[in-house]
C-alpha positions in Angstrom: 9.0 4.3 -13.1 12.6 3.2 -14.5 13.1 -0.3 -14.4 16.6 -2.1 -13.9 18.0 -1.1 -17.1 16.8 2.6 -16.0 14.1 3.2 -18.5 11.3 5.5 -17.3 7.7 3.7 -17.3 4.7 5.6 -16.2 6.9 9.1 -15.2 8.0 7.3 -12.0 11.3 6.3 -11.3 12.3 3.1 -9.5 14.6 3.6 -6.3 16.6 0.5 -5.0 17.9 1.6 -1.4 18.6 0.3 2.0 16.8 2.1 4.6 16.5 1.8 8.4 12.7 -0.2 9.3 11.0 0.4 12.8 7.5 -0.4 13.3 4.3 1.6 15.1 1.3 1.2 16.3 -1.9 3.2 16.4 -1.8 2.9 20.5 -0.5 5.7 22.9 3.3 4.6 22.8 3.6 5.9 18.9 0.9 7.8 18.0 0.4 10.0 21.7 -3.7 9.5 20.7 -5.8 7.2 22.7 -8.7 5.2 21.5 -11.2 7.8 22.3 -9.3 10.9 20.3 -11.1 10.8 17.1 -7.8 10.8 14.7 -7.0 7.7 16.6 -5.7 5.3 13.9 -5.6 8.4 10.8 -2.6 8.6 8.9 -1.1 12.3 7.9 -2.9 11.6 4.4 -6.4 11.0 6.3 -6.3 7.2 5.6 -7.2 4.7 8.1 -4.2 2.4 9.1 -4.0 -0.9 8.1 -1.5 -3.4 9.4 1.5 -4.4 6.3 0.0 -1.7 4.1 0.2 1.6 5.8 3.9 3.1 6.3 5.6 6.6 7.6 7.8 7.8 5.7 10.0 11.3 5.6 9.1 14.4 4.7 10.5 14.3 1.0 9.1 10.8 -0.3 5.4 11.7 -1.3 2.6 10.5 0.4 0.7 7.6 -2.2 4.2 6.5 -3.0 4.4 2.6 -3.2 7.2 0.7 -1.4 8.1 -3.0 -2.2 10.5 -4.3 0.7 11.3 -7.9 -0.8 12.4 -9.6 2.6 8.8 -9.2 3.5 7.6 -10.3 0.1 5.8 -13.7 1.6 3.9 -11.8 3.9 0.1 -11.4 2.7 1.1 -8.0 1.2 3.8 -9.3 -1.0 5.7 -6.8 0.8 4.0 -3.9 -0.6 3.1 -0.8 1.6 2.1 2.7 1.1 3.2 6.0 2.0 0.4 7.1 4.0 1.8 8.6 7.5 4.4 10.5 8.3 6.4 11.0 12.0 8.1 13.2 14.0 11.2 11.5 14.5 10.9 9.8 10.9 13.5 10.9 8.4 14.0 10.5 4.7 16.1 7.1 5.0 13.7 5.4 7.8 10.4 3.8 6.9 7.8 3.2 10.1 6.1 -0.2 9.6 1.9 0.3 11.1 1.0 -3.1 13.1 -1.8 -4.3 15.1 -0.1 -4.7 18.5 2.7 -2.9 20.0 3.9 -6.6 20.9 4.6 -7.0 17.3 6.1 -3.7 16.8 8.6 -4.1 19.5 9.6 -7.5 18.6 10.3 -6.2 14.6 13.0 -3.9 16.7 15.1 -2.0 14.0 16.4 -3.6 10.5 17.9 -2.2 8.0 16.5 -3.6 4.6 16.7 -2.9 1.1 13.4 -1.4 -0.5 12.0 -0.2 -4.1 10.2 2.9 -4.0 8.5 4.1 -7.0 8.5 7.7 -6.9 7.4 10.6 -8.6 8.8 14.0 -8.3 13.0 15.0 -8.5 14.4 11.4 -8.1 18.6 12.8 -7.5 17.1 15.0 -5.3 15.1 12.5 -2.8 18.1 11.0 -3.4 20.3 13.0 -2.0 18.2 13.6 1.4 17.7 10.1 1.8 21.7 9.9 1.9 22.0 13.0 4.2 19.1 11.8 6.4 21.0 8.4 6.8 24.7 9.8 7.4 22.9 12.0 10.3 19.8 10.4 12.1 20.9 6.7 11.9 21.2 4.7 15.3 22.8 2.4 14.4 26.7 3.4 13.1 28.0 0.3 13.2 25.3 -0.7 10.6 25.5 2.3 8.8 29.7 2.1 8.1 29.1 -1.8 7.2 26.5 -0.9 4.3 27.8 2.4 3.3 31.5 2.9 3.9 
């Protein structure tokens, strides 16, 4: 991890980023599973989901990897989740909150928030496909010109 001053600590590297923030459940509308499937509420990395800790992420940032999103940081989490799903229609620069109810999940909408990943593996790399990933799957252009011109 590299902290501000960009040291490395533990091989992983801090990444401060803004990334687009949705939210899913485990129900039919995100996960196409109902309650009787038995990978009903498993993650891509086996895991069982658990509301504030579980997260999709893209295909590049590595499942295990920690993510501190410090808007959320006086939720019970601290704002600390987990890489532990993935999605189809997640990319590299979008991060899918799990909650308990799709009432929940619809009301957290779309945001755009700055996160710390701590991440092993080629940090410029990620890097660069969490930029690509941005300039080409983002929704929301008007957001994405105000924090990126």
């Amino acid at each position: 991890m590299r902290n501000r001053e960009g040291k490395t600590i533990n091989n992983l590297q801090e990444l401060w980023t803004i990334l687009e923030i949705t939210a899913y459940t485990a129900d039919y509308e995100s996960s196409q599973k109902h309650p009787d499937d038995p990978l009903y509420g498993i993650t891509y990395s086996g895991t069982k989901v658990q509301p504030w800790r579980t997260v999709a992420a893209g295909p590049d940032i590595p499942i295990g990897t920690r993510v501190f999103i410090p808007e959320l940081s006086a939720m019970l989490n601290g704002g600390i989740f987990i890489v532990e799903d993935r999605g189809g229609a997640i990319s590299n620069a979008h991060l899918d909150i799990y909650m308990a109810s799709l009432k929940d999940a619809r009301n957290w909408g779309r945001q755009h928030l700055e996160v710390l990943m701590w991440l092993a593996g080629d940090f410029n790399e990620i890097l660069a496909k969490i930029d690509s990933d941005r300039r080409r799957r983002w929704r929301d252009r008007e957001a994405l010109a105000q924090l990126f011109p």
